[in-house]
PDB file as gemmi writes it, atoms N, CA and C in Angstrom:
CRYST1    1.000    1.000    1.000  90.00  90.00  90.00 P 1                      
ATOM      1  N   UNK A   1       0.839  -1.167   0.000  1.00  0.00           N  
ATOM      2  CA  UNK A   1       0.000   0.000   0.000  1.00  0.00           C  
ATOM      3  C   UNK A   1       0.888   1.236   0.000  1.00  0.00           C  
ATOM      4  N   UNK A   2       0.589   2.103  -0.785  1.00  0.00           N  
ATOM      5  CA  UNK A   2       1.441   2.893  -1.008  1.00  0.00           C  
ATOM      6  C   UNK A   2       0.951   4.377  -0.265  1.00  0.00           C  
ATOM      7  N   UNK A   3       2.062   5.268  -0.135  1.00  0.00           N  
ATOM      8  CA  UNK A   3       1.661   6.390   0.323  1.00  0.00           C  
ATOM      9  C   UNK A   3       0.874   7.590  -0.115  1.00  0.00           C  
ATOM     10  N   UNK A   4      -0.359   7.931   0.393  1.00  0.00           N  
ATOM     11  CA  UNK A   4      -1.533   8.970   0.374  1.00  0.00           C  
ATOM     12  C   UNK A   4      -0.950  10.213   0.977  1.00  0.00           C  
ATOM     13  N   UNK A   5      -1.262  11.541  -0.280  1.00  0.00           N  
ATOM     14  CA  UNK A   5      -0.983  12.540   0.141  1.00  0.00           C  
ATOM     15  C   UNK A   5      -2.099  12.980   1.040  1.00  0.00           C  
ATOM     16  N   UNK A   6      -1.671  13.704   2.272  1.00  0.00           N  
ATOM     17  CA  UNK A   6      -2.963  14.378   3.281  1.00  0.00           C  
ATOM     18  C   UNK A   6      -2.758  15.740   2.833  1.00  0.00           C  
ATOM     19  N   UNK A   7      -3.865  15.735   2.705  1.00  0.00           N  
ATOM     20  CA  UNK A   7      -3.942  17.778   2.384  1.00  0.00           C  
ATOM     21  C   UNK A   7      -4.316  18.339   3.854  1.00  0.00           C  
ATOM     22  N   UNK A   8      -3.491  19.454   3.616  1.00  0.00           N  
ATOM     23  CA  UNK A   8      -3.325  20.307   5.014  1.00  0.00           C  
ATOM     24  C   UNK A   8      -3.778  21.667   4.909  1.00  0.00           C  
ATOM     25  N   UNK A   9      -4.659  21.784   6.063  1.00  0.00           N  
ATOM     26  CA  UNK A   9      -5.031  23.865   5.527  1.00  0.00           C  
ATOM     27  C   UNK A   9      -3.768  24.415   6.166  1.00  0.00           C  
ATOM     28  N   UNK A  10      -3.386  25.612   5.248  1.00  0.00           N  
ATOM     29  CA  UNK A  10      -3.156  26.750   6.363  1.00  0.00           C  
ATOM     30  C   UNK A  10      -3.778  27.522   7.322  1.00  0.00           C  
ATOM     31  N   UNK A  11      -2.682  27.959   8.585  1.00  0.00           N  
ATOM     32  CA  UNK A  11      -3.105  29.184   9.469  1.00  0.00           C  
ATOM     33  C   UNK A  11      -2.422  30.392   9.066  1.00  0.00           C  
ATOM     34  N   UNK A  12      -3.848  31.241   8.647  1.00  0.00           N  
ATOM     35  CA  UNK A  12      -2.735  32.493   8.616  1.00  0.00           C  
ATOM     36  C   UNK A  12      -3.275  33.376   9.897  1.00  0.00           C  
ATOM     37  N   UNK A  13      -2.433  34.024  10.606  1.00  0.00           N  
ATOM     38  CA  UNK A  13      -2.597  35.188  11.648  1.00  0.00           C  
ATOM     39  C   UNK A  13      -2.132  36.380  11.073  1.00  0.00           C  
ATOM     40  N   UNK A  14      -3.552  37.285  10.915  1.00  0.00           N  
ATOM     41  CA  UNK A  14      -3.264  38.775  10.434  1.00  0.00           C  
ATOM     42  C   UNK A  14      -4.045  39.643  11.497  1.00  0.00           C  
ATOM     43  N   UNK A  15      -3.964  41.098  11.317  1.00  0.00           N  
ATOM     44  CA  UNK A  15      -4.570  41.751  12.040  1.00  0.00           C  
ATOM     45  C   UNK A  15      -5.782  42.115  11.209  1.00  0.00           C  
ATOM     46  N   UNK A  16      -7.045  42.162  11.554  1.00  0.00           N  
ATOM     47  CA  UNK A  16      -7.868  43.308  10.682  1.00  0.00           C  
ATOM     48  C   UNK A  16      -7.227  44.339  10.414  1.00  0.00           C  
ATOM     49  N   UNK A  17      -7.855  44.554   9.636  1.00  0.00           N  
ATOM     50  CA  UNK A  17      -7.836  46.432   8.848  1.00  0.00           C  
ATOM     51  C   UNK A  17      -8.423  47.547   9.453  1.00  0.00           C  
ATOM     52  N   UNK A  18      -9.861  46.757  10.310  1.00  0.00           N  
ATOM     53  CA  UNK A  18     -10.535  47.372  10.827  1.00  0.00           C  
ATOM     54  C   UNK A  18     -10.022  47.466  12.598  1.00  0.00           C  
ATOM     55  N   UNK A  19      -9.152  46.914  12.973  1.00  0.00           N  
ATOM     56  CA  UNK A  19      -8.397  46.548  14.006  1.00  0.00           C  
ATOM     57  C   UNK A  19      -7.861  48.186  14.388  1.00  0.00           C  
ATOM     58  N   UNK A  20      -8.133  48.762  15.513  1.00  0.00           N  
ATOM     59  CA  UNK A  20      -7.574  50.026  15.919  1.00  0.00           C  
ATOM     60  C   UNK A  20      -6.943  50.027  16.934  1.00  0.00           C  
ATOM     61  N   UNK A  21      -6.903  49.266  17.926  1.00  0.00           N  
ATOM     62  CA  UNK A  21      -6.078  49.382  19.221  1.00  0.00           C  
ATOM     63  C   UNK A  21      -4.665  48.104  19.005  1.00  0.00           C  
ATOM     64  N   UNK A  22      -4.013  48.171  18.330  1.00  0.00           N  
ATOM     65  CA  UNK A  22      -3.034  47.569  18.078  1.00  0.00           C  
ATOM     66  C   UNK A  22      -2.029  47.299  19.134  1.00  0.00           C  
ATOM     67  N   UNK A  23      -1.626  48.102  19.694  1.00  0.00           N  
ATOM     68  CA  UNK A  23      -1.105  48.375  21.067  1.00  0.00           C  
ATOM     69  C   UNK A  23      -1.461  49.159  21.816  1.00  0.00           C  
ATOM     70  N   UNK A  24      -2.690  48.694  22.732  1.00  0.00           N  
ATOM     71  CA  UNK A  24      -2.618  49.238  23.736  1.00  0.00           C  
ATOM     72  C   UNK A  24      -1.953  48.752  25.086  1.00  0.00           C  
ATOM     73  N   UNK A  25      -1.648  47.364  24.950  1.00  0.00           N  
ATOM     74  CA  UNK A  25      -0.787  47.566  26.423  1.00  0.00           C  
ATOM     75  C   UNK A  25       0.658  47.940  26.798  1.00  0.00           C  
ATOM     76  N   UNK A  26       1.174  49.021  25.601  1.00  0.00           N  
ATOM     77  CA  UNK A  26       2.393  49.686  25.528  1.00  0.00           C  
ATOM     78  C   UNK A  26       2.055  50.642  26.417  1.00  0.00           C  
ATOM     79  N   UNK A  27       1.173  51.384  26.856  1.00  0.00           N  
ATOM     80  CA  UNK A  27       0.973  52.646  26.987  1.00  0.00           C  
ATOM     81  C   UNK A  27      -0.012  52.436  28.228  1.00  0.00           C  
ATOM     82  N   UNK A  28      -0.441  50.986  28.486  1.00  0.00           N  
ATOM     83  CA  UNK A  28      -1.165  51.082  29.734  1.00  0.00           C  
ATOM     84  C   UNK A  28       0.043  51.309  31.206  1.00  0.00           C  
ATOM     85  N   UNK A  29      -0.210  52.197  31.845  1.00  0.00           N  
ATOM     86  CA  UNK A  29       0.329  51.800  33.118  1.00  0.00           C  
ATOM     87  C   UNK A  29       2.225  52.234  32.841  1.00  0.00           C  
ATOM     88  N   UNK A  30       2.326  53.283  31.955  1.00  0.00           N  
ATOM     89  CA  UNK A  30       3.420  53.613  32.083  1.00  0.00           C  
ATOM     90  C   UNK A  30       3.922  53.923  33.144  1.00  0.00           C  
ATOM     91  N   UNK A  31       3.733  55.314  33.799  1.00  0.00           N  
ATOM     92  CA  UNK A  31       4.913  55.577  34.937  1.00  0.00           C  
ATOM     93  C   UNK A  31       5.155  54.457  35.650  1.00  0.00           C  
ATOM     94  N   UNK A  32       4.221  53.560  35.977  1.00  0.00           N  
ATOM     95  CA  UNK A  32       4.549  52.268  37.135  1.00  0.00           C  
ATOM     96  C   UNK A  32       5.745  51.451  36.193  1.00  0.00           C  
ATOM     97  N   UNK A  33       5.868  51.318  35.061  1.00  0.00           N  
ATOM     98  CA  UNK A  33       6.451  50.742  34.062  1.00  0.00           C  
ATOM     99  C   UNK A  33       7.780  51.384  34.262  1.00  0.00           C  
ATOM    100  N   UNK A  34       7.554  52.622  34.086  1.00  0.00           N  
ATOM    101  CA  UNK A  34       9.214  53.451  34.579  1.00  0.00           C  
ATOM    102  C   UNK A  34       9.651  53.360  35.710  1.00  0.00           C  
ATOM    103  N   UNK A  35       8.806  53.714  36.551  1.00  0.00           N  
ATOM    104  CA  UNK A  35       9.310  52.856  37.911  1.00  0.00           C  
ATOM    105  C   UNK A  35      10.007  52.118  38.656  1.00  0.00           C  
ATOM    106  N   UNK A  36       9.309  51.088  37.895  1.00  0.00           N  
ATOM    107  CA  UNK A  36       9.641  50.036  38.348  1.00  0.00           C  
ATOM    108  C   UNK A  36      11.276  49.733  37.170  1.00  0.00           C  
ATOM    109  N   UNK A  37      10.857  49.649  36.348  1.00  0.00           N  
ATOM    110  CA  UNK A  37      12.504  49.747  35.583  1.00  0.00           C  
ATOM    111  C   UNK A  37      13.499  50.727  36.377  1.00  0.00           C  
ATOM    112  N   UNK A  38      13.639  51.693  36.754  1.00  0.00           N  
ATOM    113  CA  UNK A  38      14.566  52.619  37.559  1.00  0.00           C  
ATOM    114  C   UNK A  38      14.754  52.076  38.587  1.00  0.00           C  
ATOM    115  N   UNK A  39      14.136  51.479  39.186  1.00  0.00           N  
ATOM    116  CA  UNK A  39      14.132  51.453  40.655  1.00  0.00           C  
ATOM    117  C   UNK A  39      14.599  49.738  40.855  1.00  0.00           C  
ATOM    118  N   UNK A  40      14.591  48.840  39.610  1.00  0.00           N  
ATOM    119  CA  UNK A  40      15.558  47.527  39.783  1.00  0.00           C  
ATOM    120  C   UNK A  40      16.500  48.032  39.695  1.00  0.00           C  
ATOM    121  N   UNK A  41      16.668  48.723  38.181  1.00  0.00           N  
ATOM    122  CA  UNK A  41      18.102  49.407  37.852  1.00  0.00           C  
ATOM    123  C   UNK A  41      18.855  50.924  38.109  1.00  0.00           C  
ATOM    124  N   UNK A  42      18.460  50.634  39.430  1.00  0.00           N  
ATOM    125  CA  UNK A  42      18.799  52.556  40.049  1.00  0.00           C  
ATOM    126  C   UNK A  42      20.369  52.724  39.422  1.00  0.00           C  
ATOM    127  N   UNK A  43      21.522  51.767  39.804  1.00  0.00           N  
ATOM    128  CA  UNK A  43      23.195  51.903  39.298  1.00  0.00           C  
ATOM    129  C   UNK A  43      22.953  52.451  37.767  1.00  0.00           C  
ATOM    130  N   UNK A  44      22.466  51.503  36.676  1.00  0.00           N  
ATOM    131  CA  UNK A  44      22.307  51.910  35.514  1.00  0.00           C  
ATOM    132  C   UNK A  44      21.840  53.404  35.108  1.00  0.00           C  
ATOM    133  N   UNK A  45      20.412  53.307  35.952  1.00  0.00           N  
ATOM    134  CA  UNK A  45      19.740  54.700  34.905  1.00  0.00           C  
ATOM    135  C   UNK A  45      20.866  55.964  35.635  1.00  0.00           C  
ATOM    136  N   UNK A  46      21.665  55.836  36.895  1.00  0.00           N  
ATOM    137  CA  UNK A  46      22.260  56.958  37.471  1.00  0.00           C  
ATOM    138  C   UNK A  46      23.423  57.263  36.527  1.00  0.00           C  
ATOM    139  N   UNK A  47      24.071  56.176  36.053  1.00  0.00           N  
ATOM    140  CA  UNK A  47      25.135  55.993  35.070  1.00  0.00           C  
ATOM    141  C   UNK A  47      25.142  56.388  33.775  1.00  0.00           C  
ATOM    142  N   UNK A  48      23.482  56.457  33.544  1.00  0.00           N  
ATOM    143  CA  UNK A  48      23.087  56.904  32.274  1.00  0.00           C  
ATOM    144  C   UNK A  48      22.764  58.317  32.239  1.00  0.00           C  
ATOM    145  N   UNK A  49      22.437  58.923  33.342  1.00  0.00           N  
ATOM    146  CA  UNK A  49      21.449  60.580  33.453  1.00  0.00           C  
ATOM    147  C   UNK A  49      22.906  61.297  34.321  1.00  0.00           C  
ATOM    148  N   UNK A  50      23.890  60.531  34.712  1.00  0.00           N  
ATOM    149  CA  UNK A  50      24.890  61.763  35.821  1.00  0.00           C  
ATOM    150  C   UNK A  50      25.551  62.579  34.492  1.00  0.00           C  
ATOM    151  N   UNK A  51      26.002  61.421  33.491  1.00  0.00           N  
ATOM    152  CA  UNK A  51      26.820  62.273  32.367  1.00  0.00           C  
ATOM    153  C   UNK A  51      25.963  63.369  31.735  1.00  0.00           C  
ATOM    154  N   UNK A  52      24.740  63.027  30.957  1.00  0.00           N  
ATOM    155  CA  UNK A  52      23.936  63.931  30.687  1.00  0.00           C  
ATOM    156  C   UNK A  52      23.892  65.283  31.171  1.00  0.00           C  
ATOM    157  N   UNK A  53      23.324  65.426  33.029  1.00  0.00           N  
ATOM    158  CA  UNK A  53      23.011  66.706  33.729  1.00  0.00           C  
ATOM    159  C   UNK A  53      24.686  67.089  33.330  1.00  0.00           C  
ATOM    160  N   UNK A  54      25.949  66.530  33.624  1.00  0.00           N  
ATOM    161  CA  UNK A  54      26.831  67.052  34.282  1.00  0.00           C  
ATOM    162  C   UNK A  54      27.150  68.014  32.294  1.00  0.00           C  
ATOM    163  N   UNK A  55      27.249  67.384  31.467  1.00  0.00           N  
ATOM    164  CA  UNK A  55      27.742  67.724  30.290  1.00  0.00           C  
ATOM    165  C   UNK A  55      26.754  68.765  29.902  1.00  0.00           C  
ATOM    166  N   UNK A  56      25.326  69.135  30.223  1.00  0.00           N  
ATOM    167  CA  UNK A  56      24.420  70.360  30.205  1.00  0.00           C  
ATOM    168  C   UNK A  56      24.997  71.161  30.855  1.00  0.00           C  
ATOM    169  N   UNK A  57      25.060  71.283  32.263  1.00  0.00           N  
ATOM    170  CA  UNK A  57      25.316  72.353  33.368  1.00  0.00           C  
ATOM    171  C   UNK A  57      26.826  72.791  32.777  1.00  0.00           C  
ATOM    172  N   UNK A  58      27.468  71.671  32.666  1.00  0.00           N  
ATOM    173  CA  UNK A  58      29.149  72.326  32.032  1.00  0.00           C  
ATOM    174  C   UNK A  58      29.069  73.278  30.889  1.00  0.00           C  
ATOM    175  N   UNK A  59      28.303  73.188  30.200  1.00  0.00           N  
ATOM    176  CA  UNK A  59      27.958  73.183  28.604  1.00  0.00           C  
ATOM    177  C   UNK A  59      27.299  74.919  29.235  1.00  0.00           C  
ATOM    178  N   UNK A  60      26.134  75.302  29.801  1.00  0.00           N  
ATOM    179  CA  UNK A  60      25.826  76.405  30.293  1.00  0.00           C  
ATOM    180  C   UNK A  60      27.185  77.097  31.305  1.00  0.00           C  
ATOM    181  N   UNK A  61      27.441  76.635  32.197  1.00  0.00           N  
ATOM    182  CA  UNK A  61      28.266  77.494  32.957  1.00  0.00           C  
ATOM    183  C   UNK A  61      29.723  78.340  32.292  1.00  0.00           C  
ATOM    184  N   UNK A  62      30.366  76.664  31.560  1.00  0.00           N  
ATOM    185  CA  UNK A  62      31.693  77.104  31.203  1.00  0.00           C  
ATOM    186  C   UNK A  62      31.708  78.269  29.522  1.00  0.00           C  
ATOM    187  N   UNK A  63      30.621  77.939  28.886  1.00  0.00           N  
ATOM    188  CA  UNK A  63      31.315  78.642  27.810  1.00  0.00           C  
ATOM    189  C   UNK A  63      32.258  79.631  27.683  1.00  0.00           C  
ATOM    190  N   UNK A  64      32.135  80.846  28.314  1.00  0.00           N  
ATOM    191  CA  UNK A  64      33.265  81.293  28.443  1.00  0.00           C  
ATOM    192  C   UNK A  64      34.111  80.933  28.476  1.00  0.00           C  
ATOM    193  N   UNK A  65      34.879  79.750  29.522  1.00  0.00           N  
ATOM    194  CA  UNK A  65      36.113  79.768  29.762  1.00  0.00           C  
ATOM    195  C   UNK A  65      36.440  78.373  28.346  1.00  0.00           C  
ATOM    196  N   UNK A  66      35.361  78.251  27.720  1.00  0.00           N  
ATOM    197  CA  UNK A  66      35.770  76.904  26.662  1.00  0.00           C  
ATOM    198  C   UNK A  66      36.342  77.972  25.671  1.00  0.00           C  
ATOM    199  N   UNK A  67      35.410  79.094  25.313  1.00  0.00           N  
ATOM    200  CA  UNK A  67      35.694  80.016  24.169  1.00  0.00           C  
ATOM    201  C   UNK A  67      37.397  80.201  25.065  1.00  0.00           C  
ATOM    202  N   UNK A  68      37.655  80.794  26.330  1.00  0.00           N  
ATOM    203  CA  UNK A  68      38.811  81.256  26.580  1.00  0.00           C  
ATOM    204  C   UNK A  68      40.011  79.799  26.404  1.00  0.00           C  
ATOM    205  N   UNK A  69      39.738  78.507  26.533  1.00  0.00           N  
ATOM    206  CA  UNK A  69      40.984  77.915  26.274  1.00  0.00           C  
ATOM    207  C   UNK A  69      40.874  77.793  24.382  1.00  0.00           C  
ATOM    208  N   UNK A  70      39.869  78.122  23.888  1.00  0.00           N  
ATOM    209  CA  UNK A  70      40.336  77.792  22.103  1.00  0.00           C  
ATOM    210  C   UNK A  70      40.645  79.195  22.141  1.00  0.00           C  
ATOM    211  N   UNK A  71      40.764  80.222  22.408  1.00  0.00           N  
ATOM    212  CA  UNK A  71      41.514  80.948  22.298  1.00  0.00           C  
ATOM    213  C   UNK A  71      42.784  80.958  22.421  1.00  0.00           C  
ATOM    214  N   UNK A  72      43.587  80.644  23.631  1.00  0.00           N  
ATOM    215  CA  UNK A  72      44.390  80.045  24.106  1.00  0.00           C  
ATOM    216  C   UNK A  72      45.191  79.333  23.044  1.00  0.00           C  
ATOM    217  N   UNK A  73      44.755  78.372  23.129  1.00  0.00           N  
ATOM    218  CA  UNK A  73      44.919  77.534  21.765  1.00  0.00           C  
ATOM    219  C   UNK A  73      45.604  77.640  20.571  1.00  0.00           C  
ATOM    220  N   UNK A  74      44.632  78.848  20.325  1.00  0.00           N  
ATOM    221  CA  UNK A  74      45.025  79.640  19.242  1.00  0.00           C  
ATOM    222  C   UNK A  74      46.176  80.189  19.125  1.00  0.00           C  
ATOM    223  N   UNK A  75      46.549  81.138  19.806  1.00  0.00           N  
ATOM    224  CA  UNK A  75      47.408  81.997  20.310  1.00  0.00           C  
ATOM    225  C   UNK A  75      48.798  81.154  20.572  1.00  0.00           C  
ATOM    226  N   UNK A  76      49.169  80.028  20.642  1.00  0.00           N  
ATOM    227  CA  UNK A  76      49.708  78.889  21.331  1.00  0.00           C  
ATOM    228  C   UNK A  76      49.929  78.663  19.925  1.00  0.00           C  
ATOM    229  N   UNK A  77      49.125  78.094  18.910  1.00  0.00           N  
ATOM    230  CA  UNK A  77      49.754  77.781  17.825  1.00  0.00           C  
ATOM    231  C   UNK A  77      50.168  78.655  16.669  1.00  0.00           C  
ATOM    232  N   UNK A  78      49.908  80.405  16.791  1.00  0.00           N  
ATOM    233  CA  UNK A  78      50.630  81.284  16.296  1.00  0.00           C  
ATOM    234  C   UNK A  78      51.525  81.560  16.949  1.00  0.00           C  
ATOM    235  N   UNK A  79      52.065  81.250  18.234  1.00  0.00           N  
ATOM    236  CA  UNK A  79      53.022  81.827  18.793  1.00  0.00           C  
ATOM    237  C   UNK A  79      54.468  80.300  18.178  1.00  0.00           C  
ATOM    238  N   UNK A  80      53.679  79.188  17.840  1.00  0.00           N  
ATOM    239  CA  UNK A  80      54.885  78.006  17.700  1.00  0.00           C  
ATOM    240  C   UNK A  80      55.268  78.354  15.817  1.00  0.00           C  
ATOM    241  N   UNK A  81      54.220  78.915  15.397  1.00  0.00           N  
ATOM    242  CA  UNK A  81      54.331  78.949  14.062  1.00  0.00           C  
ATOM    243  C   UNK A  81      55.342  80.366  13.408  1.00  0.00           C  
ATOM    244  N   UNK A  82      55.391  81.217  14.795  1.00  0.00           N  
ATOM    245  CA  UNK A  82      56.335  82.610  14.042  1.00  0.00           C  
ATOM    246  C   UNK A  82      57.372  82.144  14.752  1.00  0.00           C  
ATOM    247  N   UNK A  83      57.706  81.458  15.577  1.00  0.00           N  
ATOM    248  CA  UNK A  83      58.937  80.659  16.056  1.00  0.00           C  
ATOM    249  C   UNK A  83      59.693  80.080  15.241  1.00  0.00           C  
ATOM    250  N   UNK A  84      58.949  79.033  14.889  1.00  0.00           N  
ATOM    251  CA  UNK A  84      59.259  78.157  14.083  1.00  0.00           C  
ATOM    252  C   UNK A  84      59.912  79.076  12.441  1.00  0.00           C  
ATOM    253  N   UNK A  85      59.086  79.905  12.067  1.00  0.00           N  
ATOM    254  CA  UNK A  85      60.049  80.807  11.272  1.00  0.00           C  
ATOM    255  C   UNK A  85      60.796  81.586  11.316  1.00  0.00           C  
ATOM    256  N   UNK A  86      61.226  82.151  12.597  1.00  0.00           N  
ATOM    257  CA  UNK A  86      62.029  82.548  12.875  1.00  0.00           C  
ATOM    258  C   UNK A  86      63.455  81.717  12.677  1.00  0.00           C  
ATOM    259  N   UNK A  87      63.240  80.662  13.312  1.00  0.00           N  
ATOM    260  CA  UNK A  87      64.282  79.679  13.615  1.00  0.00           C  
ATOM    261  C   UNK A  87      65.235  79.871  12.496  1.00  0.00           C  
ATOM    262  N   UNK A  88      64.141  79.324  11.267  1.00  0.00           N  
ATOM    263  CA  UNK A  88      64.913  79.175  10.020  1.00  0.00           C  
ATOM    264  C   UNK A  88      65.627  80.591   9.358  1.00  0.00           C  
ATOM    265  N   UNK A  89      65.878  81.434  10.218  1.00  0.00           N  
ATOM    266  CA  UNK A  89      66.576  82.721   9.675  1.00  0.00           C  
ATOM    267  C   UNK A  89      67.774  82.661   9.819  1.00  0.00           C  
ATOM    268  N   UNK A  90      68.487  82.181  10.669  1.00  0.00           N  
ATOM    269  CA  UNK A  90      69.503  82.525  11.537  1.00  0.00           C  
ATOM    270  C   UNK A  90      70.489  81.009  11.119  1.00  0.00           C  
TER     271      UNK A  90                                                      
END                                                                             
C-alpha cells in the first residue's frame, strides 16, 4: 500500500484592517512601568542621566572659559608657528 498525500489547511494570523487598538498595552500603566525599571536598575539609569546633567550644566556654565581655552589655543599655535620661522633665519 502505497503512500496517500494528506492535504493540510493553512493558518494564517493577520490583524484586521478594521483593528484600531493595536497596542494598547504599551501605553497602559506607564509611569509604574518606569518605575519600576529605575528602581531595579537605580546603578544603571544613574550611570546613564549623571553624564547627561553634568555635560548640560558644564555646557551652560563654562562657555566662556571653553571660548577662553580655544583661544588660548590659538594663540599657542601662532606663537609656535612665528617661532618656528624665525628659527629658520639665523
Amino acid at each position: 500500500m502505497g503512500k496517500q498525500p494528506v492535504r493540510m489547511k493553512a493558518v494564517v494570523y493577520a490583524l484586521s484592517p478594521f483593528q484600531q487598538k493595536i497596542m494598547p498595552g504599551l501605553w497602559k500603566d506607564l509611569p509604574g512601568k518606569i518605575h519600576h525599571k529605575v528602581s531595579e536598575n537605580w546603578i544603571s539609569a544613574t550611570l546613564l542621566i549623571t553624564p547627561l546633567v553634568g555635560v548640560y550644566a558644564v555646557g551652560n556654565v563654562d562657555d566662556i572659559l571653553v571660548r577662553d581655552i580655544a583661544g588660548l589655543a590659538l594663540l599657542y599655535v601662532q606663537n609656535f608657528q612665528e617661532k618656528e620661522k624665525l628659527e629658520h633665519r639665523f
